[in-house]
C-alpha positions as YAML, in Angstrom:
chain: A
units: angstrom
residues:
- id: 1
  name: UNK
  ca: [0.00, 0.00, 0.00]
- id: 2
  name: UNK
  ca: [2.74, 2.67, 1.03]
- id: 3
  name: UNK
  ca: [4.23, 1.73, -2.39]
- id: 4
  name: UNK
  ca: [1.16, 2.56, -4.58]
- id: 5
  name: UNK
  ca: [1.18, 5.56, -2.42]
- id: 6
  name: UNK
  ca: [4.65, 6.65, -2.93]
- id: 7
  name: UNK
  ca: [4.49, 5.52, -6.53]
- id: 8
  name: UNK
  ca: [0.74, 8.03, -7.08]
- id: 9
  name: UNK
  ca: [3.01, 10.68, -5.67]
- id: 10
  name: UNK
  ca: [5.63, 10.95, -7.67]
- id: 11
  name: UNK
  ca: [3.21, 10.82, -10.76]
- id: 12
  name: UNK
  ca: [0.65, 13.14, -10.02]
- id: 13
  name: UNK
  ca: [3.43, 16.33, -10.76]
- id: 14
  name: UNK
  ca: [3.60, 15.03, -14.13]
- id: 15
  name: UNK
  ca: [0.12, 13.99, -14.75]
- id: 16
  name: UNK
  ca: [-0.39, 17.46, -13.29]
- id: 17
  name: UNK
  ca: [1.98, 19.36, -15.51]
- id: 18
  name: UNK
  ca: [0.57, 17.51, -18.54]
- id: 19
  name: UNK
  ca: [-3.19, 18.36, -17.94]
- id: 20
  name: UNK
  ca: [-1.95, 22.40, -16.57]
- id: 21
  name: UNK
  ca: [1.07, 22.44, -18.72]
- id: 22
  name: UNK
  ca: [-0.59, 22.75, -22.20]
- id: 23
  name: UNK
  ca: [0.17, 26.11, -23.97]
- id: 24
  name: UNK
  ca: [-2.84, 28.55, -24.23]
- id: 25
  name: UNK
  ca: [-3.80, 30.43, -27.23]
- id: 26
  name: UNK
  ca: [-3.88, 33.71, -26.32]
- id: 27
  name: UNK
  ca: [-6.17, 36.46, -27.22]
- id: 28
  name: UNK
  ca: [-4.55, 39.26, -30.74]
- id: 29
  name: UNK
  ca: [-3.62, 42.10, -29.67]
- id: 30
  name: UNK
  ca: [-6.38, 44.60, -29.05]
- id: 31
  name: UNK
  ca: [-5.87, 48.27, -28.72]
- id: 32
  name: UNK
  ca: [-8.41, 50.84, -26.94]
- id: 33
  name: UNK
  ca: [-9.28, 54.04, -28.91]
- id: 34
  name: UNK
  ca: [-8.82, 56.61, -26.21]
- id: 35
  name: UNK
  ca: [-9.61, 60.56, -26.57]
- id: 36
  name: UNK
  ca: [-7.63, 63.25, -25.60]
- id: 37
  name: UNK
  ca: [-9.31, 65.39, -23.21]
- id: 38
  name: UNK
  ca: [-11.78, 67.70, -24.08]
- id: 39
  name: UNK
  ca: [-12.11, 65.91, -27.89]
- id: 40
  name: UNK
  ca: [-14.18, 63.46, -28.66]
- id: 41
  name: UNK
  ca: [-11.64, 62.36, -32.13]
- id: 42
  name: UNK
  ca: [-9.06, 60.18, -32.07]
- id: 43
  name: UNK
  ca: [-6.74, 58.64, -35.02]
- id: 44
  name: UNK
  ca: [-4.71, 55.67, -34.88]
- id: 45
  name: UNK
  ca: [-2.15, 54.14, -37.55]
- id: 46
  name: UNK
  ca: [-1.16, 50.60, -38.93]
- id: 47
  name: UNK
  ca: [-0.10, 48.80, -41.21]
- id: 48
  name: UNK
  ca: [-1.46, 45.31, -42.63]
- id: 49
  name: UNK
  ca: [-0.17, 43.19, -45.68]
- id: 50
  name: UNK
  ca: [-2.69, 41.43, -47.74]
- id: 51
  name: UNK
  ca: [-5.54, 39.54, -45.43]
- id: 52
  name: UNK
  ca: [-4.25, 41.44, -42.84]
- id: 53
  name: UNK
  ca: [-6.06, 42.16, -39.65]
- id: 54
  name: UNK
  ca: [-6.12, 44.65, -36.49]
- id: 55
  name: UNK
  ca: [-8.48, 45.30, -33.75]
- id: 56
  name: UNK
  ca: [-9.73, 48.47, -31.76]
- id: 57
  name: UNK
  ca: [-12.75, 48.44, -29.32]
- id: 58
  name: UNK
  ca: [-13.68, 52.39, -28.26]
- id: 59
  name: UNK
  ca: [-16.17, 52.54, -24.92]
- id: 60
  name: UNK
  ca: [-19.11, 54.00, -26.15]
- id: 61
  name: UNK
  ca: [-22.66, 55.18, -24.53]
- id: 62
  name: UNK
  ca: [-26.63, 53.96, -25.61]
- id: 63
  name: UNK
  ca: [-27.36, 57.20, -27.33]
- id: 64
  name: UNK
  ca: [-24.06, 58.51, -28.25]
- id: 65
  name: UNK
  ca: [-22.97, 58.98, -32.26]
- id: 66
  name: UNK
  ca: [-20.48, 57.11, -33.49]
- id: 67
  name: UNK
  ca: [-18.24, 58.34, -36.47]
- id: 68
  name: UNK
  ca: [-15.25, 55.68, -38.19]
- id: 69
  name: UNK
  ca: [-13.41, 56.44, -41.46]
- id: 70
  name: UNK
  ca: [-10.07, 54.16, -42.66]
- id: 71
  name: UNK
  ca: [-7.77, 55.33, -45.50]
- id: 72
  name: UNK
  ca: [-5.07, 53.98, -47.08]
- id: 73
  name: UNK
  ca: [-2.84, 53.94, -49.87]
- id: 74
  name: UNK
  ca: [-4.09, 51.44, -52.04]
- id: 75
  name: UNK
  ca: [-7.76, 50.16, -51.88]
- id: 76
  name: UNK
  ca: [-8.78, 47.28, -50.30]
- id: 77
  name: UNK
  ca: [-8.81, 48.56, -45.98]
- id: 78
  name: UNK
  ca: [-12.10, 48.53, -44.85]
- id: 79
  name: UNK
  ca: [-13.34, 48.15, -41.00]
- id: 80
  name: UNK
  ca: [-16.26, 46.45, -39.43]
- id: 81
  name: UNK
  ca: [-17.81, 48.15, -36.40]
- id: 82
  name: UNK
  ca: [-19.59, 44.68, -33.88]
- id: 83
  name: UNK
  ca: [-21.45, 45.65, -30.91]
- id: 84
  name: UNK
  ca: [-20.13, 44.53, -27.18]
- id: 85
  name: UNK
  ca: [-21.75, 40.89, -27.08]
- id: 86
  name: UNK
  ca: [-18.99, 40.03, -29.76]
- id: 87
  name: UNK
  ca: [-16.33, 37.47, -29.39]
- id: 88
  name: UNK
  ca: [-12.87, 38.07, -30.46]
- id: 89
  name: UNK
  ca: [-10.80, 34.68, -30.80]
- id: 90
  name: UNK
  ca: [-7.40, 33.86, -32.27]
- id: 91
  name: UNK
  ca: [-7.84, 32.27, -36.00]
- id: 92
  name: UNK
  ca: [-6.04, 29.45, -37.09]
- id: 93
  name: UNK
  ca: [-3.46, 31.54, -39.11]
- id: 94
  name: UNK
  ca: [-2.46, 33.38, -35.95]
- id: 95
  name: UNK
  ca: [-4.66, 36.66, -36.71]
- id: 96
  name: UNK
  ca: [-8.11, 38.19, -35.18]
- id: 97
  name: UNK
  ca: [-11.39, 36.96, -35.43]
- id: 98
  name: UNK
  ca: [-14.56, 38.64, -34.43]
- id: 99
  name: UNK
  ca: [-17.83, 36.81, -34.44]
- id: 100
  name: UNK
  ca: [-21.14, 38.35, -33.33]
- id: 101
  name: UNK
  ca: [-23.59, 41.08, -34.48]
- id: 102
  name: UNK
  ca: [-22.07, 44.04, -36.47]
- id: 103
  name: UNK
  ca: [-23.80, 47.82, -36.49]
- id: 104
  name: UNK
  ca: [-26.11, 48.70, -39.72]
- id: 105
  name: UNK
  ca: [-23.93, 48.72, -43.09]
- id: 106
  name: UNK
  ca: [-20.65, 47.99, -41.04]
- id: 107
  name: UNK
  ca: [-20.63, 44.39, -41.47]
- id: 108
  name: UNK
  ca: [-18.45, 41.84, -43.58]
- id: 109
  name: UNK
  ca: [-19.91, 42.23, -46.36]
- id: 110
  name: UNK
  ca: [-20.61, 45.95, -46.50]
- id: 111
  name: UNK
  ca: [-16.36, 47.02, -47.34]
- id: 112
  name: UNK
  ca: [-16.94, 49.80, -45.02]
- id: 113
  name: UNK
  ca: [-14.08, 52.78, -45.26]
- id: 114
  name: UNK
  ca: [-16.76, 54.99, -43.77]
- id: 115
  name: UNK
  ca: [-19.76, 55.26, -41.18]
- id: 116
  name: UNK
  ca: [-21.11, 57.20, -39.21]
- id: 117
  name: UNK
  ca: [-24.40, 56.13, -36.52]
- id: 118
  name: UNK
  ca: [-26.13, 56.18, -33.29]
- id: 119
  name: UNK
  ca: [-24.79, 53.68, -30.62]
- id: 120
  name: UNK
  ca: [-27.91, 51.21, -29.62]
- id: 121
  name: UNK
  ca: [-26.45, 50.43, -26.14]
- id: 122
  name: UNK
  ca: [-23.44, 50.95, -23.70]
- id: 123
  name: UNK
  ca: [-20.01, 49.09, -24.06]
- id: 124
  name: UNK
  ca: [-16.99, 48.18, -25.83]
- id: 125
  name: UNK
  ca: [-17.40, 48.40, -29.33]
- id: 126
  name: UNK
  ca: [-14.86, 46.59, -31.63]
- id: 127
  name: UNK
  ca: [-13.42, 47.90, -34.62]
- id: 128
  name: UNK
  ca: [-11.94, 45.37, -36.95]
- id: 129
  name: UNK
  ca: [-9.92, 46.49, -39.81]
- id: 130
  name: UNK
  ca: [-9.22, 44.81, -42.81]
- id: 131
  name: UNK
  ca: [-7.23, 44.95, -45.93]
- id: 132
  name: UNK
  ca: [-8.24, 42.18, -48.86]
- id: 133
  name: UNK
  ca: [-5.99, 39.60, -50.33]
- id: 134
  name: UNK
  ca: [-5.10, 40.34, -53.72]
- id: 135
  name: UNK
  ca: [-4.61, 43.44, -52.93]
- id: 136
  name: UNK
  ca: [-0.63, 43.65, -53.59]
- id: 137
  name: UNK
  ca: [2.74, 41.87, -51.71]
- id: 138
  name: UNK
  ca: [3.64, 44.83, -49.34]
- id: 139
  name: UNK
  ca: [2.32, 45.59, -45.81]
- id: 140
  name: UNK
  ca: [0.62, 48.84, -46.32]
- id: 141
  name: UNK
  ca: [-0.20, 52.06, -43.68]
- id: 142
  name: UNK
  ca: [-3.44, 52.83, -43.13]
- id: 143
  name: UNK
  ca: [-5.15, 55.11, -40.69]
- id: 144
  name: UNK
  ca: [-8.30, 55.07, -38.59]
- id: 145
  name: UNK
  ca: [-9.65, 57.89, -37.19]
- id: 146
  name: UNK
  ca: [-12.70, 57.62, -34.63]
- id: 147
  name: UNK
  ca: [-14.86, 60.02, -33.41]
- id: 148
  name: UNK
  ca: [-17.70, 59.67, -30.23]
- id: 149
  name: UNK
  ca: [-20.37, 62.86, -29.72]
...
């Protein structure tokens, strides 16, 4: 008996380390749209190669109006504006994905580089910008500029 003890003993720090030891996938990078004081605009840069993706989530108020334009050099960066229930998981190729309910005419298949509405309810809206494949080799700038009345 004190051998089957002894023996469980030494195994359980491995069994442990194997069940508590696996490597998590953690969350992409998200970055928080934040306003200077006394403005309600604020513009943040990037760059993204071809299927590229980045996302932003601003705080926003039931009531308030949101404003988001992207440009870029070449075509092909648009955005997609989801409301706070969304999900943001880590894809399979490493980059972003969002799943959930998107605002009006900011969805995925909408190519948004411009919108401008009325936020339905409080939270943490995400912003998830895009740029196209087949839309040239290079990483390319781009830049976002948000605004919250």
């Amino acid at each position: 008996m004190k051998r089957r003890l002894a023996l469980a003993l030494v195994c359980l720090p491995v069994i442990a380390s194997a069940a508590f030891g696996q490597s998590v996938n953690p969350l992409p990078a998200m970055q928080a749209i934040t306003f200077p004081p006394g403005s309600g605009t604020s513009t943040v840069t990037g760059q993204l190669a071809p299927g590229g993706r980045n996302v932003y989530y601003v705080l926003a108020k039931a009531g308030q109006t949101l404003s988001v334009t992207v440009a870029s050099g070449p075509r092909g960066t648009t955005f997609q504006v989801f409301r706070p229930d969304a999900t943001l998981a880590r894809g399979s190729d490493g980059l972003p994905v969002v799943t959930g309910r998107t605002l009006p005419d900011a969805g995925p298949s909408d190519s948004a580089m411009a919108w401008i509405g009325a936020i339905p309810v409080d939270g943490n809206y995400l912003v998830l910008v895009g740029r196209a494949e087949g839309s040239g080799e290079l990483a390319q700038p781009y830049s976002l500029a948000v605004s919250l009345k």
